[in-house]
N, C-alpha and C positions, 0 to 999 in steps of 0.2 A: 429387459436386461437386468439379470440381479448385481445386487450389490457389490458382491462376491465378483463376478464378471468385470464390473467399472474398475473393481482395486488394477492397476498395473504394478509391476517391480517397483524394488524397492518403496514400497507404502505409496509411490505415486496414485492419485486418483484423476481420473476426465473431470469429477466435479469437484467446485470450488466452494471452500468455504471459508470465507475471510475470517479469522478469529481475531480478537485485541492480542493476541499472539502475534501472529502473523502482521499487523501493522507495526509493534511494538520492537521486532525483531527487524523492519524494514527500516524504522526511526532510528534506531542505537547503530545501523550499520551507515546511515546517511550522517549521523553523529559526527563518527568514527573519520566518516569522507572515505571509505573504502567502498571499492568497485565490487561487485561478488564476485568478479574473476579473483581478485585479490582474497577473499572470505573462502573462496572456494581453494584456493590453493594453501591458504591455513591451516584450514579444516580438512585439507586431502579430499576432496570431495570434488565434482563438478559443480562449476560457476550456475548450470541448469538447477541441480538439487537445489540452491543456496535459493535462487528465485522459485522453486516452487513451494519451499517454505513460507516465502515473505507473503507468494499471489494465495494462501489457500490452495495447493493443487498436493503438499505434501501436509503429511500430519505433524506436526511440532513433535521431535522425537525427544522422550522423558529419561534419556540414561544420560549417559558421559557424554554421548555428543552435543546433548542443549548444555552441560556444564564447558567442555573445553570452545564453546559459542559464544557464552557469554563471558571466558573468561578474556577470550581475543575484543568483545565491545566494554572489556574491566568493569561488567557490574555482577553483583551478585545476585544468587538466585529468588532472595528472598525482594532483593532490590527489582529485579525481574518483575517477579508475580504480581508485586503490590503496583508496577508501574500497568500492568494489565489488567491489574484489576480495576485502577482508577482512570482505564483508558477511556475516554473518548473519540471516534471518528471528526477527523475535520472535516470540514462542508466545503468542499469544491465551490466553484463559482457559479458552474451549472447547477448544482443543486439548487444553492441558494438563489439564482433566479427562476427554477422554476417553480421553489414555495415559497416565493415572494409577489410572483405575478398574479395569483385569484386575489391576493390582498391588495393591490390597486385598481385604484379610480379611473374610469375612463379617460383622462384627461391627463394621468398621469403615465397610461402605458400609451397615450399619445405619442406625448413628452420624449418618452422612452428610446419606442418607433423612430424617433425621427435624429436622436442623437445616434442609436446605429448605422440608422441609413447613413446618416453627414459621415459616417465614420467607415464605413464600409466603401463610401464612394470616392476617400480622398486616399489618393495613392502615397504611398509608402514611402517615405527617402531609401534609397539604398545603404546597406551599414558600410560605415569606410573601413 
């Protein structure tokens, strides 16, 4: 399938591609404490487009709509780019245990092993 084929309307694509964009525009709207239903009715737009921005699945669009975007998260554009450019990915928890596990000791993914299992096996309080 070419390229050309995968694009959908409106610049939607099937594939994804997380850019410091796309994280950075997920961050300032979680800032904010705005729902994308809310972003999306800002921006006259559907709540879908807003999250296919944030997952990679839309291209970060370069006119007036990434300006009246950022001016609903009150940063500027220049404040924008420079927070993308200095962005870093945060390391989930899953990540970090699974390139932290070839770096232990036998003895300590023992260790490990066995504080899940205790944990895994002790049932939950219900929340009141």
């Amino acid at each position: 399938m070419s390229e050309q084929t995968k694009k959908k309307r409106n610049g939607r694509s099937s594939r994804v591609k997380m850019t410091p964009e796309c994280y950075v525009l997920k961050k300032l709207r979680a800032e904010r404490k705005l729902s994308m239903i809310q972003v999306g009715k800002l921006m006259d737009c559907s709540d879908s487009f807003i999250s296919f921005l944030e997952n990679g699945r839309a291209e970060i669009p370069k006119t007036d709509f990434l300006d009246r975007l950022l001016k609903i998260y009150d940063i500027s554009k220049n404040a924008f780019h420079e927070r993308c450019r200095r962005f870093e990915k945060e390391e989930t928890d899953d990540e970090f245990i699974i390139k932290a596990l070839p770096k232990l000791k036998p003895d300590q993914k023992f260790l490990i092993k066995s504080l899940v299992k205790q944990y895994l096996e002790t049932p939950t309080p219900p929340k009141s």
